[in-house]
C-alpha positions in Angstrom: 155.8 -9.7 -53.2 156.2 -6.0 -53.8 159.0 -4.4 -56.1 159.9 -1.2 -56.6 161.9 -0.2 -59.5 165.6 1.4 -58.5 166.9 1.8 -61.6 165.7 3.2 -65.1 168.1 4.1 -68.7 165.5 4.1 -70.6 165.3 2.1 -73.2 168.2 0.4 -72.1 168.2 -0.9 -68.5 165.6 -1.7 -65.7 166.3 -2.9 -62.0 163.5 -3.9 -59.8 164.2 -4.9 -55.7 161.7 -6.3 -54.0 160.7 -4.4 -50.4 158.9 -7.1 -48.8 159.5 -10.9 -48.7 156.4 -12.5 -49.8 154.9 -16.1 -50.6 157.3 -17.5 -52.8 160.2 -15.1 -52.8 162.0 -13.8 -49.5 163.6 -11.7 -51.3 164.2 -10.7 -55.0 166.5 -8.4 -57.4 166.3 -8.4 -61.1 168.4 -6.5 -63.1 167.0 -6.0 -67.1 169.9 -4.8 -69.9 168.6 -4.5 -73.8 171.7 -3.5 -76.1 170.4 -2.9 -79.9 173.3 -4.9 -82.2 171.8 -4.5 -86.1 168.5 -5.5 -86.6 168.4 -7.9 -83.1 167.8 -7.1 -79.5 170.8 -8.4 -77.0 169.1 -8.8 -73.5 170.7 -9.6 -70.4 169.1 -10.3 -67.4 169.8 -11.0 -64.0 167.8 -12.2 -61.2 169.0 -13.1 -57.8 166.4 -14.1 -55.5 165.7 -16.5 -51.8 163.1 -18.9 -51.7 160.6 -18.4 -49.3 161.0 -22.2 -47.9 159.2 -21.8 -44.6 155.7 -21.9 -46.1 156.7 -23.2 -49.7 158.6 -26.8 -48.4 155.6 -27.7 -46.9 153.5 -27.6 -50.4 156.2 -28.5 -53.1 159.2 -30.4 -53.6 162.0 -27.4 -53.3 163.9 -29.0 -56.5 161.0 -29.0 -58.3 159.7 -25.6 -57.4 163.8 -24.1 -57.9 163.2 -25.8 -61.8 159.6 -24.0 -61.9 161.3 -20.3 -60.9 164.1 -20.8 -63.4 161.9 -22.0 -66.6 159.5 -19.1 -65.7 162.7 -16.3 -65.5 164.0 -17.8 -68.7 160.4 -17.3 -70.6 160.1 -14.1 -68.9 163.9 -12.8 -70.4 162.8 -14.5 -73.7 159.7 -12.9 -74.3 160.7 -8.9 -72.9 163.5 -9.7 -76.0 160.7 -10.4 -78.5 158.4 -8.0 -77.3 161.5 -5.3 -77.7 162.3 -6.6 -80.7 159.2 -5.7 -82.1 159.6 -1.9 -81.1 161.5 0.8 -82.8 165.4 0.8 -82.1 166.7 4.0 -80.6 169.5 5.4 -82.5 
């Protein structure tokens, strides 16, 4: 899959669309929003994204590989919030 980033605030908002369907993903869109509040990092993210089933149904279980996509997307969106967390806050 390649992506190429759409959208930049910086510091505050990211969106990345994919340009070509690929192994896994036929097609992908994330959307990536960090909101300082105090002393905490508010993230929001958004991914909307096709499976690639053609190639993928024949290796894995498509409910199982649907729970793999989300657990990684929700580590992914945990860890960009600690890793901004441990950056400066723009004021």
């Amino acid at each position: 899959m390649f992506a190429k980033t759409t959208e930049v605030v910086k510091e505050k908002k990211l969106v990345m669309t994919s340009t070509v369907g690929g192994a896994i993903f036929k097609s992908y869109n994330s959307i990536i929003q960090l909101e300082a509040s105090g002393e905490a990092t508010i993230v929001r993210s958004k991914f909307e994204y096709e499976l690639n089933l053609e190639h993928l149904e024949k290796v894995f279980n498509t409910v199982a590989l649907e729970q793999l996509v989300r657990d990684n997307l929700k580590s992914y969106s945990k860890n960009l919030k600690e890793i901004s967390e441990l950056l400066s806050v723009p004021e």
